[in-house]
GUKOL-491761 format. One line per field, with one value per residue: x negated, y negated, z of N, C-alpha, C, O, CB in turn; residue in one letter. Coordinates in nm, 3 decimals, decimal comma, m for minus. Glycine has a CB too. Example, Ala and Ser with C-alpha at 12.3 -4.5 7.8 and 13.67 -1.06 7.14 Angstrom:
BEGIN
nxx	c(m1,319  m1,285)
nyy	c(0,569  0,225)
nzz	c(0,780  0,708)
caxx	c(m1,230  m1,367)
cayy	c(0,450  0,106)
cazz	c(0,780  0,714)
cxx	c(m1,320  m1,290)
cyy	c(0,330  m0,003)
czz	c(0,780  0,787)
oxx	c(m1,424  m1,341)
oyy	c(0,332  m0,114)
ozz	c(0,846  0,804)
cbxx	c(m1,131  m1,408)
cbyy	c(0,447  0,060)
cbzz	c(0,905  0,572)
res	c(A  S)
//
This chain:
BEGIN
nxx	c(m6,666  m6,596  m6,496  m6,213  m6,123  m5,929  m5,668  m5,733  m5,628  m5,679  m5,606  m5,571  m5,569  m5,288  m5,404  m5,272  m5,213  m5,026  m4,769  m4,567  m4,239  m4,285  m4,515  m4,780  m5,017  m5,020  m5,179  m5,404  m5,319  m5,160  m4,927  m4,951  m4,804  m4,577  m4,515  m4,579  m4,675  m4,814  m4,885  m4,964  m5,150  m5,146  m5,512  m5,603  m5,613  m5,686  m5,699  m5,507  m5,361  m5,368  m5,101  m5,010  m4,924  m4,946  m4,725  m4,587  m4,678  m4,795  m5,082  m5,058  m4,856  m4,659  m4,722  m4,639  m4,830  m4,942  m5,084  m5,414  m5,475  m5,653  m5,998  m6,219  m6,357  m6,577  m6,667  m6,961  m6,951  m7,079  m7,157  m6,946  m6,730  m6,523  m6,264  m6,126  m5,867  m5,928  m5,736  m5,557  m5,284  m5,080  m5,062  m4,951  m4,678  m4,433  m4,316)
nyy	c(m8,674  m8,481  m8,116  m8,032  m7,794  m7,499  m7,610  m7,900  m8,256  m8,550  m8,869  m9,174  m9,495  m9,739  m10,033  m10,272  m10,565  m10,653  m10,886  m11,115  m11,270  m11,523  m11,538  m11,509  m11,266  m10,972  m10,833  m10,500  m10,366  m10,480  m10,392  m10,137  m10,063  m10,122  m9,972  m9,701  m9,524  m9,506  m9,511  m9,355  m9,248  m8,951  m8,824  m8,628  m8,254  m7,980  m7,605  m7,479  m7,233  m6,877  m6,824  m7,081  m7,286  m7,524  m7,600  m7,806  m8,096  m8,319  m8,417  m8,777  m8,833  m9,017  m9,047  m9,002  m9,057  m9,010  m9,317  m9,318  m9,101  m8,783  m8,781  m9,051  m9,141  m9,216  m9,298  m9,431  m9,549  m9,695  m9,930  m9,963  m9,933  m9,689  m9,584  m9,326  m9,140  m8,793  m8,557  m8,289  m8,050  m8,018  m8,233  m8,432  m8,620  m8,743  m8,656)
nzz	c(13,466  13,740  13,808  13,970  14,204  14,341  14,488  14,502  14,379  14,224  14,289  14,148  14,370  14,380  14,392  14,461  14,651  14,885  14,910  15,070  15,047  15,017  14,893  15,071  15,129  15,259  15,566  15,545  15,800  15,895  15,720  15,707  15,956  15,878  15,615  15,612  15,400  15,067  14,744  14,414  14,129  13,915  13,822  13,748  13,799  14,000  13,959  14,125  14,355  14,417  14,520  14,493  14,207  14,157  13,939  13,944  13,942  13,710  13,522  13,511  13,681  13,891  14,259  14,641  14,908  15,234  15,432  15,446  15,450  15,268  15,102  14,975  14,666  14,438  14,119  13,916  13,585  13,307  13,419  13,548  13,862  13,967  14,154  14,351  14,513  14,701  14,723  14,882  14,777  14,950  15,083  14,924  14,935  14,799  14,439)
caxx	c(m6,582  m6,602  m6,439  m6,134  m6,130  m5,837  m5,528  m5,708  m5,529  m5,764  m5,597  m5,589  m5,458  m5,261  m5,442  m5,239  m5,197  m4,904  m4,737  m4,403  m4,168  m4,346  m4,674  m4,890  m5,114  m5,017  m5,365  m5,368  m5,318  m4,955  m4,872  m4,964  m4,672  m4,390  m4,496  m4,722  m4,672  m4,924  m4,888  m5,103  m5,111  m5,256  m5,567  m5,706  m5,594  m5,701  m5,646  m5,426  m5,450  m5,309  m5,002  m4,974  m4,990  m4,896  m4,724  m4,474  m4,760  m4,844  m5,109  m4,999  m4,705  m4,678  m4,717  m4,655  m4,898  m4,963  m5,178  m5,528  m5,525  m5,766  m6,154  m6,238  m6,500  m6,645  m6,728  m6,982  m6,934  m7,082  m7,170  m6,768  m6,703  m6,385  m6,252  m6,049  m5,889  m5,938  m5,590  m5,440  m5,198  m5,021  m5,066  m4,850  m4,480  m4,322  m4,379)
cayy	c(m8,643  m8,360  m8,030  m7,971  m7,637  m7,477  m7,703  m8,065  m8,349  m8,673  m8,959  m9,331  m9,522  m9,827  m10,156  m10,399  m10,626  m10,638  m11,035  m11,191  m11,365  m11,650  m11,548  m11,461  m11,134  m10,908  m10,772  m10,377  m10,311  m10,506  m10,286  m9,988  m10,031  m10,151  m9,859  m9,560  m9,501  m9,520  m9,459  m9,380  m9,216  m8,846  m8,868  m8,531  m8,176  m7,864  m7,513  m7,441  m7,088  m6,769  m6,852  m7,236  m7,280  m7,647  m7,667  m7,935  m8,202  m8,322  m8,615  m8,986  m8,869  m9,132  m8,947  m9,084  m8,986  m9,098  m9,369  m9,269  m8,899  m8,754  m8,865  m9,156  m9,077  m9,332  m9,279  m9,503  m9,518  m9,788  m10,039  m10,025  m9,823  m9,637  m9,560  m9,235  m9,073  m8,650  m8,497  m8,133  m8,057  m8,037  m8,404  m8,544  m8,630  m8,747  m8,669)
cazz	c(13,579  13,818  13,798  14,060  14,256  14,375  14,523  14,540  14,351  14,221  14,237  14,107  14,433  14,392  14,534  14,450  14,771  14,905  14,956  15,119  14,908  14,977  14,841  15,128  15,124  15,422  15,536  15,548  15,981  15,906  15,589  15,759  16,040  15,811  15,491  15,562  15,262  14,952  14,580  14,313  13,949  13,945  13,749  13,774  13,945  14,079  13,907  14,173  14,425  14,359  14,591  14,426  14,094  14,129  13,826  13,911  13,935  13,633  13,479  13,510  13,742  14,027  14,382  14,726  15,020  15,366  15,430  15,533  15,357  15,144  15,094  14,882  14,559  14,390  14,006  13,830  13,450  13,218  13,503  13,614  13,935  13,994  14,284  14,322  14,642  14,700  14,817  14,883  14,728  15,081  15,110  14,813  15,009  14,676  14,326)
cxx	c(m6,608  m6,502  m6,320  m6,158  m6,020  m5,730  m5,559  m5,655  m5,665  m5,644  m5,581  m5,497  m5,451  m5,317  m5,422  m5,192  m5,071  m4,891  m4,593  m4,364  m4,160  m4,494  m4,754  m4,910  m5,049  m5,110  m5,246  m5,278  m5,154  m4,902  m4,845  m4,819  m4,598  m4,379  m4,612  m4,779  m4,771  m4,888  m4,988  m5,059  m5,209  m5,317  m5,614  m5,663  m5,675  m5,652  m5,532  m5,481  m5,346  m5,150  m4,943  m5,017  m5,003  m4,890  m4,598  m4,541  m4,831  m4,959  m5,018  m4,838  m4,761  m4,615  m4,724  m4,722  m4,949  m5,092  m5,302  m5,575  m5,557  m5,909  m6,130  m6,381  m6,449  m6,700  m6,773  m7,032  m6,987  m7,084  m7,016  m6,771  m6,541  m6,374  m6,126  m6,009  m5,873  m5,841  m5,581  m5,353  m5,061  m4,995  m4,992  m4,740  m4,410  m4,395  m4,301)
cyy	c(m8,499  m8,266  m8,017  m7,870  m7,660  m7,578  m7,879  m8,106  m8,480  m8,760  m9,128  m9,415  m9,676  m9,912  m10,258  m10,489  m10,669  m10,804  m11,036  m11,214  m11,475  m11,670  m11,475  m11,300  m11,104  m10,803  m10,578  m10,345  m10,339  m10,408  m10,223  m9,957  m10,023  m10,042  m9,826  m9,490  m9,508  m9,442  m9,460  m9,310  m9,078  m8,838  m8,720  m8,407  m8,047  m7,783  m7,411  m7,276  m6,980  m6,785  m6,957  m7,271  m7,438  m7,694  m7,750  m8,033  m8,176  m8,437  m8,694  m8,940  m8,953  m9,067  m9,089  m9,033  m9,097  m9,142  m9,291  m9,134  m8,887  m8,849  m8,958  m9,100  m9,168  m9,282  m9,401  m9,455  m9,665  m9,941  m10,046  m9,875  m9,770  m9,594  m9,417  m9,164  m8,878  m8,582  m8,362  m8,202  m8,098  m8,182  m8,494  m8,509  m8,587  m8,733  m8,713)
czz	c(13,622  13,788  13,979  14,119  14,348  14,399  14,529  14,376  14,309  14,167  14,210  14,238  14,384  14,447  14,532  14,618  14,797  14,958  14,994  15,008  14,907  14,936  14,932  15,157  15,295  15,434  15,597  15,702  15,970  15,798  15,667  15,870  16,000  15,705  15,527  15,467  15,149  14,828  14,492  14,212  13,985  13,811  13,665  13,820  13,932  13,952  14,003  14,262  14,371  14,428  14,533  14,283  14,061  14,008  13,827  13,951  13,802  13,630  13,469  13,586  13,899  14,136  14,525  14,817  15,135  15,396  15,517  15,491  15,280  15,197  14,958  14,794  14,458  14,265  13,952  13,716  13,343  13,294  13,553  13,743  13,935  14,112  14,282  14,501  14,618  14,779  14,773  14,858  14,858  15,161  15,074  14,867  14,877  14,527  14,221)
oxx	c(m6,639  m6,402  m6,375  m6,263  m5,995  m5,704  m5,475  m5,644  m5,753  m5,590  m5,587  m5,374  m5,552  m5,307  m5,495  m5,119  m5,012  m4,978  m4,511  m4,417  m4,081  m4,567  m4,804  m4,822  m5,036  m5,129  m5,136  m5,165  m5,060  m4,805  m4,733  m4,748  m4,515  m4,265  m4,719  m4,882  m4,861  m4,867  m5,080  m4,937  m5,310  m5,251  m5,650  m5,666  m5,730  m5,588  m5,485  m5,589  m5,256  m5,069  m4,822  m5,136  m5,059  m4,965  m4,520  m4,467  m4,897  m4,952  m4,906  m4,732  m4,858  m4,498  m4,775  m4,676  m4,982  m5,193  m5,290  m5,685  m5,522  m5,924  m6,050  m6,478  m6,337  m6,797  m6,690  m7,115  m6,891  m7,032  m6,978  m6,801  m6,454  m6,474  m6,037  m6,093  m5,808  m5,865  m5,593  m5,321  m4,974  m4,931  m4,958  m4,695  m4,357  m4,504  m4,351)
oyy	c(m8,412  m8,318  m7,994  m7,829  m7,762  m7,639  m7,966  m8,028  m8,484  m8,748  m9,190  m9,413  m9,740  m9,905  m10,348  m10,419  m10,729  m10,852  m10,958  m11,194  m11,544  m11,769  m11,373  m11,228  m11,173  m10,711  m10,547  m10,296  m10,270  m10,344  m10,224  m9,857  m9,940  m10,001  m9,880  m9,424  m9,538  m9,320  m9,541  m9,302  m9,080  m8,841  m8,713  m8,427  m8,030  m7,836  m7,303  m7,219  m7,005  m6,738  m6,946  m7,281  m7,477  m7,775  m7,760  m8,100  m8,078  m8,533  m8,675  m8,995  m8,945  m9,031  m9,201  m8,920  m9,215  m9,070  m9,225  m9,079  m8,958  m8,937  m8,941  m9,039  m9,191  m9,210  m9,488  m9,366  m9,737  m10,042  m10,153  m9,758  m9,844  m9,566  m9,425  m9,143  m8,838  m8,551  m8,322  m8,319  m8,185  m8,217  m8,597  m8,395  m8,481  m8,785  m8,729)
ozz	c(13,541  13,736  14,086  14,069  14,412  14,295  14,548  14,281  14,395  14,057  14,317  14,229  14,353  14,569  14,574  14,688  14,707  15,031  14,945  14,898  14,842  14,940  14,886  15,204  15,397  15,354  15,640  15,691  16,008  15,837  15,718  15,865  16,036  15,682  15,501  15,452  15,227  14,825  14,487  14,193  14,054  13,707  13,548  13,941  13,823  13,860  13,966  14,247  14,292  14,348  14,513  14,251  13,959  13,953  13,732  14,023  13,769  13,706  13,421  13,559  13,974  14,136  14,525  14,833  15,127  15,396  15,621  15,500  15,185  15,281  14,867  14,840  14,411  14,287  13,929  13,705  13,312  13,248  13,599  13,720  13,892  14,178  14,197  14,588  14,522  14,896  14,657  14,876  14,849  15,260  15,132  14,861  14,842  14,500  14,110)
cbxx	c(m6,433  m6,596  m6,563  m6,046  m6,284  m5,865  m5,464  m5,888  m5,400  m5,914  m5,564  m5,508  m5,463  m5,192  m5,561  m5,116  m5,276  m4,865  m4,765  m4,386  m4,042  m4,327  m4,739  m4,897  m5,337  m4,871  m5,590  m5,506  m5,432  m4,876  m4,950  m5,137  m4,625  m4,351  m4,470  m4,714  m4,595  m5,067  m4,809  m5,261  m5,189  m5,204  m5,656  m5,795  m5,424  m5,615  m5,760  m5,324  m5,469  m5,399  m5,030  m5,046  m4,914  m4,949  m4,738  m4,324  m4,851  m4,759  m5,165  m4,960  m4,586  m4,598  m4,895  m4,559  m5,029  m4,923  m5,139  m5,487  m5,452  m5,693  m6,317  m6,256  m6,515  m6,752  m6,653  m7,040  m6,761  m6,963  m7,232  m6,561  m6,753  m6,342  m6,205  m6,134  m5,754  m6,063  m5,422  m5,399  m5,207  m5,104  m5,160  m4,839  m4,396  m4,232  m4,436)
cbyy	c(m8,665  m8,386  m7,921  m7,951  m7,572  m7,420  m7,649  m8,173  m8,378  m8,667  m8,915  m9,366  m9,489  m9,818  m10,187  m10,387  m10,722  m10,503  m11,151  m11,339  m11,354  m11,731  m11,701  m11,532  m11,170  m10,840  m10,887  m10,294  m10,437  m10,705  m10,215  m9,972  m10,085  m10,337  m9,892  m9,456  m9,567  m9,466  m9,522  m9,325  m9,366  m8,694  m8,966  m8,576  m8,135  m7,853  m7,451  m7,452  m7,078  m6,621  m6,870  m7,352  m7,187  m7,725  m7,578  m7,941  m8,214  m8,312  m8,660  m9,102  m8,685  m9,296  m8,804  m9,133  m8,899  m9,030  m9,491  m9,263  m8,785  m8,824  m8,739  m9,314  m8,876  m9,390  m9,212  m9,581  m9,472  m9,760  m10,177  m10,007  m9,858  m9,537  m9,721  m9,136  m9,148  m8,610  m8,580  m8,026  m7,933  m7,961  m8,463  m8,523  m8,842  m8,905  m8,562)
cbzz	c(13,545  13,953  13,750  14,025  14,335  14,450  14,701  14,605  14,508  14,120  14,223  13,920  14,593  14,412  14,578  14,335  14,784  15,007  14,837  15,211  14,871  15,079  14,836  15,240  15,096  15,472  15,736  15,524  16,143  15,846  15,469  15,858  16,115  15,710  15,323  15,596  15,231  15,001  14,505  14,360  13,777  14,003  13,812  13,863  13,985  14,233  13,858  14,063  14,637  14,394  14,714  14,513  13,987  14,188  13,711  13,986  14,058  13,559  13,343  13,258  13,779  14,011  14,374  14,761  14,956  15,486  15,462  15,680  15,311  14,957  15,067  14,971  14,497  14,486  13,923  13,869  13,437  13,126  13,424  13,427  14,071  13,913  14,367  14,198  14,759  14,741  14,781  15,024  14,646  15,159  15,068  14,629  15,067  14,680  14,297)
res	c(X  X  X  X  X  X  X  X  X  X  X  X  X  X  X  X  X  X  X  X  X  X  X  X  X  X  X  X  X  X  X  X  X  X  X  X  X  X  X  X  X  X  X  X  X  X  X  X  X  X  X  X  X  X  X  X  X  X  X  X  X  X  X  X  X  X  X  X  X  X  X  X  X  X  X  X  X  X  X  X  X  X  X  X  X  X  X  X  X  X  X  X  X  X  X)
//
């Protein structure tokens, strides 16, 4: 794994598919209107800037951030890829 620098954030997003409560998958475009929302697990962070030390984000705390933010980075490890998204700190709503 890569080294952080300053305020970004790596982390694990949620992709479980979201269904009714009668089963069926609601594709992303409908999500996106009803929850902008997105969760994930932080995998990874930053050493923070001289202003932010971000030390009220820890590992494995579950963060909420708005759909579509951050870059996506792709780690392959042992034939398994991972998928990881790249957030400022400025990005995470809820922690």
């Amino acid at each position: 794994m890569k080294i952080l620098l300053g305020d970004k954030v790596m982390v694990i997003p949620d992709d479980s598919d979201e269904r009714t409560a009668s089963g069926l998958i609601v594709p992303p475009s409908a999500s996106s209107i009803k929850n902008p929302l997105k969760s994930g697990v932080i995998a990874k962070k930053g050493t923070g800037t001289p202003w932010n030390s971000m030390d009220d984000v820890h590992l494995k705390d579950r963060v909420l951030f708005k759909r579509g933010s951050g870059k996506i980075y792709e780690e392959e490890a042992d034939g398994h890829t991972a998928t990881y998204l790249i957030l400022n700190y400025s990005e995470l709503l809820f922690v």
